[in-house]
C-alpha positions, -999 to +999 in steps of 0.1 A: -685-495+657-676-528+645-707-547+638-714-562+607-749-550+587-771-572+603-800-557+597-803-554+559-786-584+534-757-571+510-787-581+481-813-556+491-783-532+501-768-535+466-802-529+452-807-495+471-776-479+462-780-489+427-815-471+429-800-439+445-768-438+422-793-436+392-811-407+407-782-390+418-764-396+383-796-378+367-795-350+388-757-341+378-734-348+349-712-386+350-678-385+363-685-352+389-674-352+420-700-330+434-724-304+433-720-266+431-729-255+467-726-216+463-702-187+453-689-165+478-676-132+466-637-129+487-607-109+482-571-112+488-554-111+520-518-098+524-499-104+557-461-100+562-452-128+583-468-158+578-498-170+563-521-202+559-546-208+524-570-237+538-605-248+526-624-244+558-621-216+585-617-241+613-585-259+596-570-223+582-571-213+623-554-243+633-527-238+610-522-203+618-524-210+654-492-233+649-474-206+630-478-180+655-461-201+684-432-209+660-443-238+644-429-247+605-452-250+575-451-288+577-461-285+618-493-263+604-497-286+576-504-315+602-522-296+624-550-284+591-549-319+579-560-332+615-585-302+613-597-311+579-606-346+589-630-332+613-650-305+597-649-313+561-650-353+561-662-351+526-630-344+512-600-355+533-587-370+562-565-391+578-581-423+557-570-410+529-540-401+508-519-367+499-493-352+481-467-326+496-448-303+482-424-284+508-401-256+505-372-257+526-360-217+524-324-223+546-316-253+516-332-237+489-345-271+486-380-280+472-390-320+483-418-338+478-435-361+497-461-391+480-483-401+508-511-415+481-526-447+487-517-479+480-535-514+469-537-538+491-513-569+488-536-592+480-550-570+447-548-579+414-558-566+382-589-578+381-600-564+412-633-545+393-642-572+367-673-590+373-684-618+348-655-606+324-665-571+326-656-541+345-680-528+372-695-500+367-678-473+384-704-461+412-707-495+419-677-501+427-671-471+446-694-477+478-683-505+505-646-518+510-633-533+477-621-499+471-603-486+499-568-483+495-537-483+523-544-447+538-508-428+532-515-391+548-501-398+584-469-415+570-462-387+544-467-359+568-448-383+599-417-381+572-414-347+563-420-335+598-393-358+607-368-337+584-384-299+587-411-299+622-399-277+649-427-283+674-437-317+691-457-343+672-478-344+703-485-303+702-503-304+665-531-322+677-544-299+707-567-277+687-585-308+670-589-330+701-607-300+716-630-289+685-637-328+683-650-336+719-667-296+723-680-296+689-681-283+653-707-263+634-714-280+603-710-259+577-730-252+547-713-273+522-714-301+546-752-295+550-760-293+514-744-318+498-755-345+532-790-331+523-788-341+485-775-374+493-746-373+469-725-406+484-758-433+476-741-452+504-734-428+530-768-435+549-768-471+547-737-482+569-746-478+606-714-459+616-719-435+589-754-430+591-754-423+627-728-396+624-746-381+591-779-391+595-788-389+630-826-400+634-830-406+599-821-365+587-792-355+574-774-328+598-783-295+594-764-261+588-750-252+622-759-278+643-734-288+667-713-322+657-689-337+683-666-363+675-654-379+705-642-413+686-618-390+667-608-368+693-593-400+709-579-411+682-561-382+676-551-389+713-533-420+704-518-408+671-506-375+697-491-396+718-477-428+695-469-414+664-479-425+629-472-458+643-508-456+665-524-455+633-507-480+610-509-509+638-527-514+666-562-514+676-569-487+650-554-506+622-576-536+631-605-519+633-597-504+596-590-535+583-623-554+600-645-529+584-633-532+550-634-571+554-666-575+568-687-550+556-717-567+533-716-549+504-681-554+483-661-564+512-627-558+505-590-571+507-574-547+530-550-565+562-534-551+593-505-565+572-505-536+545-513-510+568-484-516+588-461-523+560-472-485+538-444-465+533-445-430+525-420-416+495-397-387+487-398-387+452-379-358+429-400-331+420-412-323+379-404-291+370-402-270+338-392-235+327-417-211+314-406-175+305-387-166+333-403-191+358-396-224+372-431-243+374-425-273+399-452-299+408-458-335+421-443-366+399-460-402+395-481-414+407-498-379+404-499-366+364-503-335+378-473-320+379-461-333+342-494-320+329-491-287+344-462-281+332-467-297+297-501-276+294-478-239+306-448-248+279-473-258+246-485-225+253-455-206+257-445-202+222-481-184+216-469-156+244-503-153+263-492-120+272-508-103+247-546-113+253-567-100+277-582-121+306-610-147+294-602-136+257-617-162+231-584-168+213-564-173+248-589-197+262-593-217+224-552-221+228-554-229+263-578-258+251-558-272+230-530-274+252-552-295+276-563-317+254-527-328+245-513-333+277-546-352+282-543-376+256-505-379+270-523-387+306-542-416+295-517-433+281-484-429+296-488-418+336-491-443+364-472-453+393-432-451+382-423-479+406-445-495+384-443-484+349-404-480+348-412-447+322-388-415+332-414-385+329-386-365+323-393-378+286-428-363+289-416-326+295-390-326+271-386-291+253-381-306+221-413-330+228-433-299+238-422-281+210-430-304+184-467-312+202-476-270+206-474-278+164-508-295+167-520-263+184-540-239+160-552-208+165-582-210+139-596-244+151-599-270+175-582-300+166-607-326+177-592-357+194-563-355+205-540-387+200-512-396+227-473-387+212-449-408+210-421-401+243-412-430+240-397-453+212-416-483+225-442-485+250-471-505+236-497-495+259-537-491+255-554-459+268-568-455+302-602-449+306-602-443+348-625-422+361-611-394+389-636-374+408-622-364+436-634-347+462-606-334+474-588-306+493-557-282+491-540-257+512-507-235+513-489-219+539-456-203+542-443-196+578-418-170+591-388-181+577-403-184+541-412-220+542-436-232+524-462-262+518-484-267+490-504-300+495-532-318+482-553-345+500-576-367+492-605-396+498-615-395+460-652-395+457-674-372+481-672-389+514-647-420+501-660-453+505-687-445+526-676-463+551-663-443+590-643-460+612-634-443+646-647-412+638-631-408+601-637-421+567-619-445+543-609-435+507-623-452+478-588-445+457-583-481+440-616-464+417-589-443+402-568-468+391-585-480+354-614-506+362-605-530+330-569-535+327-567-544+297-582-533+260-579-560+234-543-571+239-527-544+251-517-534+289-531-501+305-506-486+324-526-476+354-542-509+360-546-524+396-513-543+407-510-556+442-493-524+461-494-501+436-504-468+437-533-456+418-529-425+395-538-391+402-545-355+392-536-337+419-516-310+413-500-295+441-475-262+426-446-240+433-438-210+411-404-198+415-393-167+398-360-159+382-340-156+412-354-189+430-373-180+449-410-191+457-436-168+438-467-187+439-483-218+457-516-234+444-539-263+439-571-271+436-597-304+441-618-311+410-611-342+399-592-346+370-601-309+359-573-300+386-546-298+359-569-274+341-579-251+373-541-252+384-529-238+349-558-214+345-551-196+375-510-200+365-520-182+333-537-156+355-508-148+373-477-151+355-492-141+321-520-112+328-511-098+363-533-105+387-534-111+416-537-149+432-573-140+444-583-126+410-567-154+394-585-179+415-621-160+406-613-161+371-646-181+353-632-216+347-630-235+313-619-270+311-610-296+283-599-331+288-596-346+259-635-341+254-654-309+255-652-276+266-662-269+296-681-233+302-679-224+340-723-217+342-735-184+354-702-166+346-688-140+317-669-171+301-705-183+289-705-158+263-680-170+244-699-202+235-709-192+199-669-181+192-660-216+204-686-233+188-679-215+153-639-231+158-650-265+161-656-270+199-683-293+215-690-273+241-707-278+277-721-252+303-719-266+337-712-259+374-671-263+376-667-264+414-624-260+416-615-253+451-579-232+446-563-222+477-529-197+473-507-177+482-485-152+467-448-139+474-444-107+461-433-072+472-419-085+502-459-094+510-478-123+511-511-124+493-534-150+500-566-165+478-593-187+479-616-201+457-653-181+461-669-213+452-658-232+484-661-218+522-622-221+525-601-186+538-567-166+540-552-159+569-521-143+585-501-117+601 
């Protein structure tokens, strides 16, 4: 488990990945998380009493199995999470990092929880620069230099502190079994193992045991135990968060990222023990007769939501039918200016010391919906100007998460909407006891500065790294919660979150039909054409206004739920495995 790569020196390591990044760049588009592995046609689910929105049918199970002995929405949300790091270890897991959003119905309180990673103490910002220049980005991905201070356990340790009902100990049962009897890999696991889309994944023993067993990647349905995992679950059961963040599992976290031969990094039993998870204030805005609430910095997400939703409120979206031209052109346009706001102006606040509440500002939203036209695009976008003086340079991070959400509200109407993360598909590449490590310091910006000028979202020791994830709450004009959602995608999540907002609160659908709606993106770029759908068509009208545009896979993975009628409906996206369930 803890061995060093003895068999293979870090030079003729470093120049196999390289060789395997540059085939697996070729066979899909730069800065993508992942690969589109299949479209399942689902519908929504309505239950009455409680109900769980998860990626996988394992982790959805698990949650609802807490909510039907009593258990809270943060009890289920510990007991998916522990679920999630078991059967889809490409996207989450307890070495990784999260954002929580939880409704507290008795309060009529929304808090939110910032469990994302951190830097390591000993990090500066010039952690990815190499002979004066930044690293490239998959190079700096695979191996320990970018594994940040894992912040799940602590963030879900706190909240369940405040609003759990059932025993720590009791959220782990279901996992500890699945990991010593076994889980069937699932598609999605197969597929994207088979296409080798982590260039790293098979040459670090632990990992290529677990994956690669004899050489072949696992296959749909075989069997996997995990009996590493199921024991540390044991400990974590047993000792808290506190088993985790020191102690022999710490150690072993930190030895790996130390010692392993290709970018060791600078990760100590010291920063583990001293991460702290956050309540931070939530972001919220108004639009129409909703209150649209979200994650604050580090994550953009929930100032870009909301930004994106109020540009477009003056143009009443109302009107248009779903996937009209002239909707998705304004929609756009919208995106392109809370990008350009993104790239200059969000990082971590303990850091950057900017109040987003300038960023949401109705009269700074108003005047930026002005650059919004309906009879062209506008190009590039340029950042405004929130702020009288922040001399800052532009980011130019990449963020490909592969990522997960889920939502769940239990029997007295609380609710969770979270978002977790390792960043790129499978993290670092690099499992310790039975779960991976992030490789979340590749979403802070790789060169820190441009000419003179800062960027905000460089690397700083014990910082937090920016983010997209965009875990929501819709709440409708009495206060109460009408919609949860979120999505993985990278930084597309802003736009896949305020699509399927747009579905909802503007054209009526349902959550599922929102969710299924063909995606279009735009960050600050090109338009994005979700491939093999009806939104394809509308090429030559975008094209004619001005647009570059691109058709490609765009694999979101929304998972919601909605309040309504005294029902709840339930959604998931038809492009990941991920279900509904209730009662």
């Amino acid at each position: 488990m803890r061995r060093l790569l003895t068999f293979i020196t870090a030079c003729s390591l470093s120049i196999a990945l390289s060789a395997t990044a540059t085939a697996a760049q070729q066979k899909r588009e730069d800065r993508e998380p992942e690969a589109a592995t299949g479209y399942q046609a689902k519908t929504a689910i309505i239950a009455e009493k409680y109900m769980v929105s998860a990626a996988n049918p394992y982790a959805a199970w698990a949650g609802k199995n807490i909510l039907k002995k009593g258990g809270s929405a943060i009890d289920a949300a510990i007991a998916i999470q522990a679920m999630l790091t078991l059967v889809e270890p490409q996207s989450s897991g307890i070495g990784g990092g999260s954002f929580i959003l939880y409704w507290d119905n008795e309060a009529k309180k929304l808090h939110t929880f910032d469990g994302r990673e951190k830097a390591p103490a000993k990090a500066n910002s010039h952690l990815f620069m190499q002979n004066a220049k930044p690293m490239a980005w998959m190079d700096a991905v695979v191996g320990g230099r970018s594994v940040g201070v894992p912040g799940t356990l602590r963030a879900l340790e706190m909240a369940h502190k405040q609003f759990g009902t059932m025993s720590w100990d009791l959220l782990f049962n279901d996992v500890i079994e699945l990991a010593q009897q076994g889980f069937k890999v699932t598609p999605r696991l197969a597929k994207m193992l088979q296409m080798h889309i982590h260039p790293g994944l098979d040459k670090f023993p632990n990992s290529a045991r677990y994956f690669y067993p004899g050489g072949r990647p696992l296959p749909e349905g075989y069997v996997r135990k995990n009996p590493e995992l199921a024991k540390v679950f044991m400990q974590i059961a047993g000792g808290g968060a506190d088993a985790f963040y020191k102690g022999p599992i710490a150690e072993a976290i930190a030895k790996t990222v130390q010692d392993v031969q290709l970018n060791p990094g600078l990760l100590t039993t010291d920063d583990l023990a001293n991460y702290n998870a956050v309540e931070r204030p939530p972001v919220c805005g108004s639009y129409h007769s909703y209150e649209i609430c979200g994650m604050g910095p580090p994550s953009s997400g929930g100032i870009n939501v909301v930004q994106i939703m109020k540009m477009l409120e003056p143009f009443n979206l109302s009107q248009y039918a779903p996937n009209d031209a002239k909707a998705l052109h304004l929609f756009t346009q919208a995106s392109k200016l809370a990008f350009a706001d993104r790239d200059m102006y969000i990082a971590d606040s303990d850091f950057s010391r900017l109040p987003f509440g300038a960023l949401i500002n109705n009269t700074y939203l108003k005047r930026r919906s002005e650059y919004i036209h309906t009879d062209r695009d506008m190009g590039k976008a340029k950042p405004g100007k929130p702020y009288p003086e922040a001399f800052l340079a532009m980011d130019d991070a990449y963020e490909l998460p592969n990522t997960s959400h889920y939502s769940i509200v239990d029997a007295k109407g609380n609710a969770v909407s979270m978002t977790t993360s390792i960043e790129f598909a499978f993290g670092s590449g690099l499992m310790v006891e039975g779960f991976m490590l992030n490789n979340q310091l590749t979403d802070f910006s790789l060169n820190p500065y441009r000419g003179n000028l800062p960027v905000l979202n460089r690397v700083e020791a014990e910082k937090r790294p920016r983010s997209a994830m965009s875990p929501t709450m819709v709440f409708n004009d009495k206060g109460q919660p009408y919609l949860l959602i979120g999505s993985p995608g990278g930084s597309r999540i802003i736009d896949y979150v305020a699509q399927t907002l747009i579905g909802v609160l503007d054209w009526n659908l349902d959550v599922q039909q929102a969710i299924n709606l063909p995606k279009i993106t735009n960050r600050n770029d090109y338009t994005a054409l979700e491939a093999g759908t009806p939104v394809v068509e509308l090429q030559a009208q975008f094209e004619a206004l001005g647009h570059q545009v691109k058709v490609m896979d765009l694999n979101s993975g929304l998972h919601g739920i909605e309040l309504k009628d005294g029902k709840l409906i339930g959604g998931a996206d038809p492009r990941r495995e991920g279900v509904a369930v209730g009662d």
